[in-house]
C-alpha positions as MATLAB code, in Angstrom:
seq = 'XXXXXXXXXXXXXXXXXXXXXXXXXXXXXXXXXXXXXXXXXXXXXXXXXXXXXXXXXXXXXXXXXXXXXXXXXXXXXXXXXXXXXXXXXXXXXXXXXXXXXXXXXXXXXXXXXXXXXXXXXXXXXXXXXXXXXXXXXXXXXXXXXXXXXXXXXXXXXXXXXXXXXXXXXXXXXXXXXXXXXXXXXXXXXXXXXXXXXXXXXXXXXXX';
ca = [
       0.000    0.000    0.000;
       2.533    2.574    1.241;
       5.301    1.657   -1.918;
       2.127    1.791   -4.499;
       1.246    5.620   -2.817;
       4.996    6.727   -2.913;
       5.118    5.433   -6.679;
       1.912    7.295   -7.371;
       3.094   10.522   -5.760;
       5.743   10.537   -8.176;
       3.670   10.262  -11.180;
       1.433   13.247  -10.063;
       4.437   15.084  -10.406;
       5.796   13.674  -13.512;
       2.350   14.309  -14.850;
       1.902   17.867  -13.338;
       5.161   18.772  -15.012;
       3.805   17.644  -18.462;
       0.293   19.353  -18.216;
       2.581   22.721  -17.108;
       3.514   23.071  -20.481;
       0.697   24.289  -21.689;
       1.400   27.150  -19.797;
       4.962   27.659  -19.936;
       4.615   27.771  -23.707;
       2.262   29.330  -26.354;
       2.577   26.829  -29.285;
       0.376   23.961  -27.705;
       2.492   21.601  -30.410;
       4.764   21.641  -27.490;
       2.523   19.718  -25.500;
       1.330   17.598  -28.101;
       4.715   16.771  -28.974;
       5.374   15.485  -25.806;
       2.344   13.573  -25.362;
       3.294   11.886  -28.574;
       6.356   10.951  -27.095;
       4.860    9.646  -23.918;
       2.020    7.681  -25.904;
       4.561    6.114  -28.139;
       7.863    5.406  -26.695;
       7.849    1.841  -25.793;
       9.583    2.358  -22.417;
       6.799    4.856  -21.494;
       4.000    2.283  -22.807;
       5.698   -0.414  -20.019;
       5.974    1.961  -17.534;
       2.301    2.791  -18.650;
       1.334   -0.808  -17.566;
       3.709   -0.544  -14.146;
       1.754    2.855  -13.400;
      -2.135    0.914  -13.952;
      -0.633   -1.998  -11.939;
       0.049    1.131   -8.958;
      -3.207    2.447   -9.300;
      -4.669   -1.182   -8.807;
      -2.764   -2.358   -6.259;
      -3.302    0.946   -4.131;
      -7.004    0.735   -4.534;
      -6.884   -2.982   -4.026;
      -5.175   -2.888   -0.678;
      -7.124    0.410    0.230;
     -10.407   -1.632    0.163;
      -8.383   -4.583    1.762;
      -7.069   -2.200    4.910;
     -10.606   -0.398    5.253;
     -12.750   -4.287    5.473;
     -10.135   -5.406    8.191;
     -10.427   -1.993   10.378;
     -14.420   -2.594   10.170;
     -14.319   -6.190   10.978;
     -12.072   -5.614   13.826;
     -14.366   -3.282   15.107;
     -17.879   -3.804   13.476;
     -19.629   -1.003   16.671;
     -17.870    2.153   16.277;
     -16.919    4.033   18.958;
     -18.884    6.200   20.566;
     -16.581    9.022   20.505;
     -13.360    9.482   18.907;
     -10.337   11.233   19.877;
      -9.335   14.101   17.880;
      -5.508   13.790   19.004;
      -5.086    9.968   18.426;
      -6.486   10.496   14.408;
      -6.419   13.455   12.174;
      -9.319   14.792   10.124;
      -7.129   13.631    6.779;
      -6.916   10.228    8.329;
     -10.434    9.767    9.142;
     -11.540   11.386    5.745;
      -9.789    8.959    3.982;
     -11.462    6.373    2.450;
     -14.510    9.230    1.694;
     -12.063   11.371   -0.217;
     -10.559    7.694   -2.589;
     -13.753    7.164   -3.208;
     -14.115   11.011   -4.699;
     -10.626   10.897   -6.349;
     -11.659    6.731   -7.762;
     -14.806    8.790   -9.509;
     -12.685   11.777  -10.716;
      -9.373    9.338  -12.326;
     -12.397    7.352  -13.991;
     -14.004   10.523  -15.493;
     -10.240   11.859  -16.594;
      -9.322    8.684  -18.200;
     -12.640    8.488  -19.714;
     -12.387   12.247  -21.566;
      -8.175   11.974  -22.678;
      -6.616    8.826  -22.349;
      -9.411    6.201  -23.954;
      -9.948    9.164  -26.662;
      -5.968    9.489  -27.290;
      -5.417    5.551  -27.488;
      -8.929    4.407  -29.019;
      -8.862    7.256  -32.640;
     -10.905    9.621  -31.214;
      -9.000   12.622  -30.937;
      -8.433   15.165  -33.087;
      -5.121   15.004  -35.020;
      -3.276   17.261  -36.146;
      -0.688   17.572  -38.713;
       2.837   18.667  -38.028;
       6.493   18.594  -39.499;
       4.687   15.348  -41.613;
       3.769   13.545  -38.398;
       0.374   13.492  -37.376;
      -0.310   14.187  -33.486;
      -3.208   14.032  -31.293;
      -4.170   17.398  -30.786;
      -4.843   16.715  -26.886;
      -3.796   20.767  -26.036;
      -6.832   21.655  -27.615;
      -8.856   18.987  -25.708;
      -7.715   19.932  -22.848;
      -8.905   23.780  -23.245;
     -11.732   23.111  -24.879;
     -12.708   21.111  -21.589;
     -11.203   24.062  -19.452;
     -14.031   25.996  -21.219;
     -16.865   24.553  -19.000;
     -16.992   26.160  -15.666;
     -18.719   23.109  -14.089;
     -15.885   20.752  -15.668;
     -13.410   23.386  -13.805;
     -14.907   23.876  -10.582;
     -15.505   19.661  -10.636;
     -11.595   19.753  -11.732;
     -10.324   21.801   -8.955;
     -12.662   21.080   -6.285;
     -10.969   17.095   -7.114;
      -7.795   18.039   -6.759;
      -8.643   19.924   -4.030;
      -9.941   16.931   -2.109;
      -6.624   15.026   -3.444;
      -4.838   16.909   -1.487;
      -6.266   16.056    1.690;
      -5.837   12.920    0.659;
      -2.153   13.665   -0.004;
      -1.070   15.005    3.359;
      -1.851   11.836    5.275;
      -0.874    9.464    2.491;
       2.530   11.058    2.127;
       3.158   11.097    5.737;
       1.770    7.386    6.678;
       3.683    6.178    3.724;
       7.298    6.728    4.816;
       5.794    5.640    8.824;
       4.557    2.412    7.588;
       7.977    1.516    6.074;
       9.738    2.984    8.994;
      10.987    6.489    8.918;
       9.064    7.697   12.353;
      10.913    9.248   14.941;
      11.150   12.582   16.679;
      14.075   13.577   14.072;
      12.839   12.376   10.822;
       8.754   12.576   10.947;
       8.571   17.153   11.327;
      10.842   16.771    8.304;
       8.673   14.438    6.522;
       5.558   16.548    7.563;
       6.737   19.933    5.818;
       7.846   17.853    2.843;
       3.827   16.707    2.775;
       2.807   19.855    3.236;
       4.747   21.660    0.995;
       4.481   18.500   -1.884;
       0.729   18.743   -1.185;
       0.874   22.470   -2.193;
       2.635   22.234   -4.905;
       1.293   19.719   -6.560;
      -2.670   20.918   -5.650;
      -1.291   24.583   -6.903;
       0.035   23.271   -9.952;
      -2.649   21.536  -10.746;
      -5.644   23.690  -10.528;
      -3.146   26.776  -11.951;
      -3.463   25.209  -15.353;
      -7.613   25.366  -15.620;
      -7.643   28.297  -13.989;
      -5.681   29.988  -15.912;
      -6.922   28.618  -19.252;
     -10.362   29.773  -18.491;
      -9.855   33.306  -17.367;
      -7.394   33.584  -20.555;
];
């Protein structure tokens, strides 16, 4: 569970980092270049497969984790202490279930339109590309599909600064040096990575 999260926290970034570019740069054949290159290159199309096998595996052992705390306990308690459990950690499985429903809209509108024909293309240099940059804003042209966008990512993030944290505690790395370090680096991952993010639709739509 924690090594499938930790996996998956880097690919938000990796994937942040790629979405960025249609901001950092005004040709959008920049992005679609790149896309090309990450829907094509056969290294990216295993690690494609290793990233799918993550997002299983996470979910799977979620589910797993969440029946075993309610069997061990089928009467909840009748009051719960605030300092022995966080509001991210009790919010947990509520916000997965949010973020499940959100990754199975987004891979829904690009990805299954990008690898099943029915994207645009767009010719360039004598290749043809999918032309997912104007996908994207055309989508960032909704304001419920923005507000549902953000207000997702928003919810990620709570989901983010316990995940982060109990990740690197379930393998180990708790103690009264290591954990405050670990705690601004959720915090300040969780930031960027919700900022980032929600930057790119905002911006799009107000442009």
């Amino acid at each position: 569970m924690s090594l499938a999260g930790l996996f998956l926290i880097t690919f938000l970034l990796v994937h942040m980092g790629v979405n960025l570019l249609l901001l950092f740069y005004e040709d959008p054949m920049v992005f679609n270049q790149v896309a090309h290159f990450m829907g094509t290159n056969i290294l990216i199309k295993i690690f494609e497969i290793v990233l799918f096998g993550g997002f299983l595996l996470h979910i799977i052992y979620a589910l797993i984790l969440q029946i075993q705390n309610w069997l061990a306990r089928p009467k909840r308690y009748y009051k719960i202490s605030k300092s022995e459990t966080s509001a991210f950690s009790r919010w947990m499985i509520h916000t997965a279930i949010i973020i499940l429903t959100f990754l199975v809209i987004h891979v829904a509108d690009f990805y299954y339109k990008a690898k099943f024909g029915h994207a645009e293309e767009i010719l360039f240099n004598g290749i043809h590309y999918h032309d997912l940059a104007a996908m994207i804003v055309s989508k960032f042209q909704i304001p419920g599909f923005v507000i549902f966008y953000i207000a997702s990512f928003i919810l990620l993030g709570f989901h983010l600064m316990h995940g982060f944290q109990s990740a690197f505690k379930t393998l180990g790395l708790n103690n009264l040096k290591i954990t405050p370090v670990i705690q601004v680096l959720s915090l300040l991952y969780t930031i960027l990575v919700v900022g980032g993010f929600t930057a790119i639709p905002l911006v799009i739509y107000f442009q």
